[in-house]
C-alpha positions as CSV (number, residue, x, y, z in Angstrom):
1,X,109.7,186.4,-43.8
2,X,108.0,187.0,-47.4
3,X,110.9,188.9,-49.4
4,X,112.2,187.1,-52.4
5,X,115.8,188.2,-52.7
6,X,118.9,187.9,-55.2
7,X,121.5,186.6,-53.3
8,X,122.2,183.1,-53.2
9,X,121.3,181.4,-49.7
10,X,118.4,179.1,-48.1
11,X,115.1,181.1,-47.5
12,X,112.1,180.1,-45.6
13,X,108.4,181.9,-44.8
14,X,106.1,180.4,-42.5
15,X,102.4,180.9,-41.2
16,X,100.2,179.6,-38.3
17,X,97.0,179.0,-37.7
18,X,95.5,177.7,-34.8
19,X,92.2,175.7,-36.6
20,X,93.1,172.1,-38.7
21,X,96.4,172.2,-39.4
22,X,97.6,170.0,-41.5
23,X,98.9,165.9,-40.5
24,X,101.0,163.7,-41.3
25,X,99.1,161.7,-44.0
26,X,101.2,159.8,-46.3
27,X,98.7,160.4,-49.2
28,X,97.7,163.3,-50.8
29,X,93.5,164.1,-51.1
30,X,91.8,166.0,-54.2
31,X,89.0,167.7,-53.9
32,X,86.1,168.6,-56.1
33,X,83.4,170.9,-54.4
34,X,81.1,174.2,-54.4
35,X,82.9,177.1,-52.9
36,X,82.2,180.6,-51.4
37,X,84.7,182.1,-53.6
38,X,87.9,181.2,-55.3
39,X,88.1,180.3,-59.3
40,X,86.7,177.9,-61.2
41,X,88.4,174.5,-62.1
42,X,91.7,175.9,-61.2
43,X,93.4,173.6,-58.8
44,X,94.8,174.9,-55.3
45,X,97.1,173.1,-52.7
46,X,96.9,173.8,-49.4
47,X,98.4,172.6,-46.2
48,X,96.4,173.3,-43.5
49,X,92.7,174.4,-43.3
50,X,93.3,178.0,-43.0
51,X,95.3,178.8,-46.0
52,X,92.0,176.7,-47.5
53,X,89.5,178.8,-46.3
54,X,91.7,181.8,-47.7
55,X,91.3,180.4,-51.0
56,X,88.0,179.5,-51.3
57,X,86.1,181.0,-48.4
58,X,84.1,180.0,-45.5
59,X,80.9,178.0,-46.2
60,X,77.5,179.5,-45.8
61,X,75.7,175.5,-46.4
62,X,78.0,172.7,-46.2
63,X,80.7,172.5,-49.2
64,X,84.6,172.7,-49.7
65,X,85.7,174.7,-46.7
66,X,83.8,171.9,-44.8
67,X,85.7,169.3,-46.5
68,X,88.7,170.7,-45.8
69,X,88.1,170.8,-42.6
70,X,87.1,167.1,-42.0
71,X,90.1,166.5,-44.1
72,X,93.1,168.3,-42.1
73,X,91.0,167.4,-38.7
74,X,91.5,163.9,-40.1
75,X,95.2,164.1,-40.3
76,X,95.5,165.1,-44.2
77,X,99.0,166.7,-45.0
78,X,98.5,168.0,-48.6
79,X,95.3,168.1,-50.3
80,X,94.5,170.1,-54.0
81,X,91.0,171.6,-53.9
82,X,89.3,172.7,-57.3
83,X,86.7,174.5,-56.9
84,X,82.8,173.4,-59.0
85,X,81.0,175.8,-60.5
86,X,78.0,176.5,-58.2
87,X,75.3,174.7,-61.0
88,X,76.8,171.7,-59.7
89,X,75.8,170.1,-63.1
90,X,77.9,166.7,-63.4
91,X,80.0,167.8,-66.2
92,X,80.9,170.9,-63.7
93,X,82.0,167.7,-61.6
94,X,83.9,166.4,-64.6
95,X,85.8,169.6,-65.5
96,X,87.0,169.6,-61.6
97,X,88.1,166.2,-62.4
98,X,89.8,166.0,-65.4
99,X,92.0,169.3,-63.8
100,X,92.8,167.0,-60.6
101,X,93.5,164.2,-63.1
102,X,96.3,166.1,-63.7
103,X,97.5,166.4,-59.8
104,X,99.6,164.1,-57.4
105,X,96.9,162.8,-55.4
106,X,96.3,159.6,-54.5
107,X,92.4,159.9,-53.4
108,X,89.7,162.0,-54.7
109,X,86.4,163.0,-53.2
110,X,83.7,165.4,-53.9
111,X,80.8,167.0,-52.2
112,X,78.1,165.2,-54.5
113,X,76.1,162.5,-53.9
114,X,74.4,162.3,-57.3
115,X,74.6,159.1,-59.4
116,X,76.0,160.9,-62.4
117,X,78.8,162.5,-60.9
118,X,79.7,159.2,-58.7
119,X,80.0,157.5,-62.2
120,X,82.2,160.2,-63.8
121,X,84.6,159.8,-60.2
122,X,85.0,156.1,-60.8
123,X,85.9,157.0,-64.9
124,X,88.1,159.3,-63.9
125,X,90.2,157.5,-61.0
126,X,90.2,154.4,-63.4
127,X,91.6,156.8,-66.4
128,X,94.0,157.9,-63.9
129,X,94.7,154.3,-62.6
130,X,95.7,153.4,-66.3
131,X,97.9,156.1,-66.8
132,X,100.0,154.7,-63.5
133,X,98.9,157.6,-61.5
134,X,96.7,155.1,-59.2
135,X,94.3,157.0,-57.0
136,X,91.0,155.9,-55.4
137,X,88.1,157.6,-55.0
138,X,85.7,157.6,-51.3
139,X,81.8,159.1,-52.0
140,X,78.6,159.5,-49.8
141,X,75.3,160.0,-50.6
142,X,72.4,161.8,-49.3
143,X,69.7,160.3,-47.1
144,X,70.4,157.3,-48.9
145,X,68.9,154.0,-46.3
146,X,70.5,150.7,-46.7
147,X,68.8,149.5,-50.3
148,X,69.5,152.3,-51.8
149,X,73.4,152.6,-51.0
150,X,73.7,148.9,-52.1
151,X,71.9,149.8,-55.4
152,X,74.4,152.4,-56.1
153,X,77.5,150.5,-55.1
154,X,76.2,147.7,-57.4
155,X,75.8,150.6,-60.5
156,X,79.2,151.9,-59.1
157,X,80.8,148.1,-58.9
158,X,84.5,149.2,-59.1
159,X,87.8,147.9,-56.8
160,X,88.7,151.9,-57.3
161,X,85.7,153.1,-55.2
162,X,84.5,153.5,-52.3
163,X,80.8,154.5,-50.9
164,X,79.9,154.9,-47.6
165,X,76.7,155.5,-45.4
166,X,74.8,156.7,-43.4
167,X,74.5,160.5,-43.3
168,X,76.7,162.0,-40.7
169,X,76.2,164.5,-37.5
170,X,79.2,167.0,-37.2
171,X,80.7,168.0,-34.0
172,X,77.8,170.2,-33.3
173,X,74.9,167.8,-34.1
174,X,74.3,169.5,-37.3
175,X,72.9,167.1,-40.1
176,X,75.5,166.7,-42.7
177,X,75.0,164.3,-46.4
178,X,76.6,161.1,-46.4
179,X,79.3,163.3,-48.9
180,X,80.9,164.6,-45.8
181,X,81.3,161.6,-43.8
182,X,83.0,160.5,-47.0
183,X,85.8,163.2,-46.8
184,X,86.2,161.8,-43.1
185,X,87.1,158.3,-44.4
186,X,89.4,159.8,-47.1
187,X,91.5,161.4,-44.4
188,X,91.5,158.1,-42.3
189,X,92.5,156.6,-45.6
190,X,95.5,159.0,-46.4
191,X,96.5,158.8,-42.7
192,X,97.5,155.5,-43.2
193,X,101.0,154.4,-42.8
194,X,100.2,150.4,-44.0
195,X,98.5,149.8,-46.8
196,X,97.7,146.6,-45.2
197,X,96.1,147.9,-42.2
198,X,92.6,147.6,-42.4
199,X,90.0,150.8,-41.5
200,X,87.9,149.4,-39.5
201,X,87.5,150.8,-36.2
202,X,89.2,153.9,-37.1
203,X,88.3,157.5,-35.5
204,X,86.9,159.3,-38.5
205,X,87.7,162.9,-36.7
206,X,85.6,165.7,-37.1
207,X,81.8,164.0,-36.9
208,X,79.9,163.9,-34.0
209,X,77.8,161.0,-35.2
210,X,75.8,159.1,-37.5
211,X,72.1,160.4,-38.8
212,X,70.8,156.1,-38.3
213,X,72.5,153.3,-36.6
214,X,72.7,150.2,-38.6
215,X,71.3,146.8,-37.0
216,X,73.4,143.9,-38.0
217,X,71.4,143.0,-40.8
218,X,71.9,146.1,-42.1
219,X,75.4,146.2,-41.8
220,X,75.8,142.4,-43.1
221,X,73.7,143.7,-46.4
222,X,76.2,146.7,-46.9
223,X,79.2,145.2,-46.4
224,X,78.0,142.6,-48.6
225,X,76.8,144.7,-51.2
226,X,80.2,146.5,-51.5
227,X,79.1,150.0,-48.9
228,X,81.9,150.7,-46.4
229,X,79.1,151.1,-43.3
230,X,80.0,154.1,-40.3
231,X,78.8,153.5,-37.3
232,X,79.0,155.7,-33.9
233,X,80.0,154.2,-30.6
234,X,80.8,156.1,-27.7
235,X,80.5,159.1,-29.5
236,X,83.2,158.4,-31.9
237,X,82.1,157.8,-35.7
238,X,83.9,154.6,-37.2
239,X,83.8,152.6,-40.3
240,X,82.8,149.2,-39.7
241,X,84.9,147.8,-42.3
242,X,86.5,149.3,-45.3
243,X,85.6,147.5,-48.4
244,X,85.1,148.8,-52.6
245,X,82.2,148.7,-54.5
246,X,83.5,146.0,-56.5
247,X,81.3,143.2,-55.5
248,X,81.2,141.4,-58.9
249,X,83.1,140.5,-61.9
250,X,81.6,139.7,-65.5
251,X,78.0,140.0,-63.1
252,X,78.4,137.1,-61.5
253,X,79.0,137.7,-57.6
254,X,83.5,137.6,-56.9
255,X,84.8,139.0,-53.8
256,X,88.2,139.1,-54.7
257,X,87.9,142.8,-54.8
258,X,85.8,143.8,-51.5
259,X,88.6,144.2,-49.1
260,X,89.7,148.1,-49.7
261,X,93.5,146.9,-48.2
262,X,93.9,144.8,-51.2
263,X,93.5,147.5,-54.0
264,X,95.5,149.7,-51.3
265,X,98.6,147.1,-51.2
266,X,98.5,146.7,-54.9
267,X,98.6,150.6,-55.7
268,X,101.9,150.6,-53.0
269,X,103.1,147.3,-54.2
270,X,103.8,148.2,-58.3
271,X,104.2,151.9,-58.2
272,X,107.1,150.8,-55.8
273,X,108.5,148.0,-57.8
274,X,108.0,150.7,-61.1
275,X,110.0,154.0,-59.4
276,X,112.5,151.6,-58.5
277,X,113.2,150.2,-62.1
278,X,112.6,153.7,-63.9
279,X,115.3,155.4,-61.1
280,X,118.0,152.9,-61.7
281,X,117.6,151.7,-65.3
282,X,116.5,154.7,-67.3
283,X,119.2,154.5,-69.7
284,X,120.6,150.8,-69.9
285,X,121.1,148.3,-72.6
286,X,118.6,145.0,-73.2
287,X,121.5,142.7,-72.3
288,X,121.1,139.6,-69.8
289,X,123.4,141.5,-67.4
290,X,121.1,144.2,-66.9
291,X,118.0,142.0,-67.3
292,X,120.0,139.7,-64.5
293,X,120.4,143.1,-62.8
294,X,116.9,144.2,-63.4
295,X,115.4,140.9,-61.3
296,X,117.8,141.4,-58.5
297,X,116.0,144.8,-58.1
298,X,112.6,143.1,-58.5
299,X,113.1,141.1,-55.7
300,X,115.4,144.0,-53.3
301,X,111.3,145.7,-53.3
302,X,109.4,142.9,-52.7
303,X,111.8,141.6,-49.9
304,X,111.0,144.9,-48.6
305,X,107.2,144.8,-49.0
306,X,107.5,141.3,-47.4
307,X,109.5,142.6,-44.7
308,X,106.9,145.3,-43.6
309,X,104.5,142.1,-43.8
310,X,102.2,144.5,-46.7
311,X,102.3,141.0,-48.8
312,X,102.6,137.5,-47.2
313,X,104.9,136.7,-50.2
314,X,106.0,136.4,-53.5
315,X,107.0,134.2,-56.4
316,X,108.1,133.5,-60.5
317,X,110.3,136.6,-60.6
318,X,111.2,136.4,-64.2
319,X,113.0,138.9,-66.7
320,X,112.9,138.0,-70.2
321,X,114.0,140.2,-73.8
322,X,110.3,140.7,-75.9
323,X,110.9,138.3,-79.0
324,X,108.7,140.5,-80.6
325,X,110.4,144.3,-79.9
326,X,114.1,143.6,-78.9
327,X,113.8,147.0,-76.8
328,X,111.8,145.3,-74.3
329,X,112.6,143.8,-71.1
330,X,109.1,141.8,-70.3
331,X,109.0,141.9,-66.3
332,X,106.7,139.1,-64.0
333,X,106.1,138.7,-61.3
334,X,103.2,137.1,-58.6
335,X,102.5,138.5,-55.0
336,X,99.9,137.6,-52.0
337,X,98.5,140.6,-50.4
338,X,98.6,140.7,-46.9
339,X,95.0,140.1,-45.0
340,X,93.9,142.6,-42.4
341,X,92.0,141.1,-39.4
342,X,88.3,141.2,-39.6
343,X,86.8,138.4,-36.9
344,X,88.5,136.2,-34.2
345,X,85.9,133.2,-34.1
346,X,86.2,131.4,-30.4
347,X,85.7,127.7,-30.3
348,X,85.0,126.8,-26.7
349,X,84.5,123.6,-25.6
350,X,83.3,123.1,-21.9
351,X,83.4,120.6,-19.8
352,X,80.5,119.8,-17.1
């Protein structure tokens, strides 16, 4: 049913489609990329792959509709697609993302593995960040090997972004740039219920394997050196472990950063805490009852974090009046992220 009609009442249209519908990701995916057709840096959201290839076409060489595709076989629920004009030139990239700055998304991925562009994703998903519209940002090169991935997550070097590697094989076999295995993670990302949870092990759907398989030297140097490494066992393409590229701090060598669940439990911890305070106390007086009021709340969220074990706990909930702008109510607070299991190191002792 498509009519639009006067009468007051509860309509509804519908579609189906039989190819990648869409999931039941919690997080919404942009999407910057070449296109068949469609227009320029206007932003479109679908729901399932078909009404994307509608918009934007079906791909002749790898680009958005194969995105999208990866993306909804992944489990992706919503994701808004802008399309880059076909130069590909990295302020073409730029455009595309200062118009999904604009968007409710929560990750961003492209189909460029160029150093130029990667650097104008990480500015604009830690513009975005700032603003409180947190979002991360999952890239891929092409035919990078193991240096060269590490080089670029050391240029890259942000908690807000992640790289991963190798190349990728689709369903079919066919070669595909590290971009696309990318947009796999991204919809493994979104899927995710718990922030906490870590990706590793993960099925990234929609890839049919990996273009080199990683010794363990190789994947001890990426992880290391902040690349998120995909491997291919059994047929099924997983990432290793999920970490950022944020391997240092000031350039000296911190890996307070490297777990990806940690910037992922801090993005659902505040934005929680924040929608709960602006929801309840939008307008309210600076008084101690509603400061008194305002802590109680503070701690109603993160008993609720704590309770869905996404932090391991919290502490110094404090709500004060600023001394210098008596419209302020100055909020703190301190929480431990949960830790997602990476090892289980056996001690055995036997006895002869």
């Amino acid at each position: 049913m498509n009519g639009i009609h006067e009468r007051p009442g509860v309509y509804s249209v519908y579609d189906a489609s039989t190819v990648a519908p869409a999931g039941g990701a919690v997080k919404a995916i942009g999407v910057a990329a070449r296109a068949a057709g469609g227009a320029v840096d206007k932003p479109v959201t679908v729901t399932g792959y078909a009404a994307g290839a509608a918009a934007f076409g079906e791909d002749e060489t790898p680009g958005m509709s194969t995105i999208l595709r990866l993306l909804f076989a992944g489990g992706a629920s919503v994701v808004t697609a802008v399309r880059v004009a076909d130069e590909g030139a990295a302020e073409d990239y730029r455009r595309a993302f200062e118009t999904l700055g604009k968007e409710d998304v929560q990750i961003l991925v492209c189909d460029s593995g160029e150093e130029e562009v990667h650097r104008a994703l990480r500015a604009a998903v830690e513009e975005a960040s700032a603003l409180r519209h947190e979002r991360i940002a999952v890239a891929g090169c092409s035919g990078a090997d193991p240096e060269e991935l590490v080089r670029r997550a050391g240029e890259l070097n942000c908690e807000r972004v992640v790289l991963v590697g190798p190349d990728v094989l689709d369903s079919g076999g066919r070669a595909l740039p590290g971009v696309f295995g990318a947009a796999a993670a991204a919809a493994l990302a979104a899927a995710g219920g718990d922030p906490a949870v870590p990706l590793n092990g993960g099925t990234l759907r929609g890839l049919g394997g990996v273009s080199q398989d990683y010794g363990e030297g190789d994947i001890d140097r990426l992880v290391r050196g902040g690349v998120t490494p995909l491997e291919c066992a059994g047929g099924v393409v997983s990432p290793v472990r999920g970490v950022t590229t944020r391997t240092k701090t000031g350039g000296v060598s911190d890996a307070t950063w490297r777990e990806l669940t940690t910037i992922l439990i801090v993005d659902d911890v505040i934005p929680a805490v924040r929608a709960a305070l602006r929801g309840k106390f939008a307008r309210s007086k600076n008084n101690a009852r509603n400061r008194a009021a305002i802590r109680s709340q503070v701690i109603v969220e993160l008993e609720k974090k704590l309770a869905a074990e996404v932090i391991d706990g919290y502490d110094g909930v404090t709500v004060t009046a600023s001394e210098e702008d008596p419209t302020v109510c100055l909020v703190e607070f301190s929480f431990s992220v949960a830790h997602g299991l990476n090892q289980v190191r056996l001690t055995v002792h036997v006895e002869i």
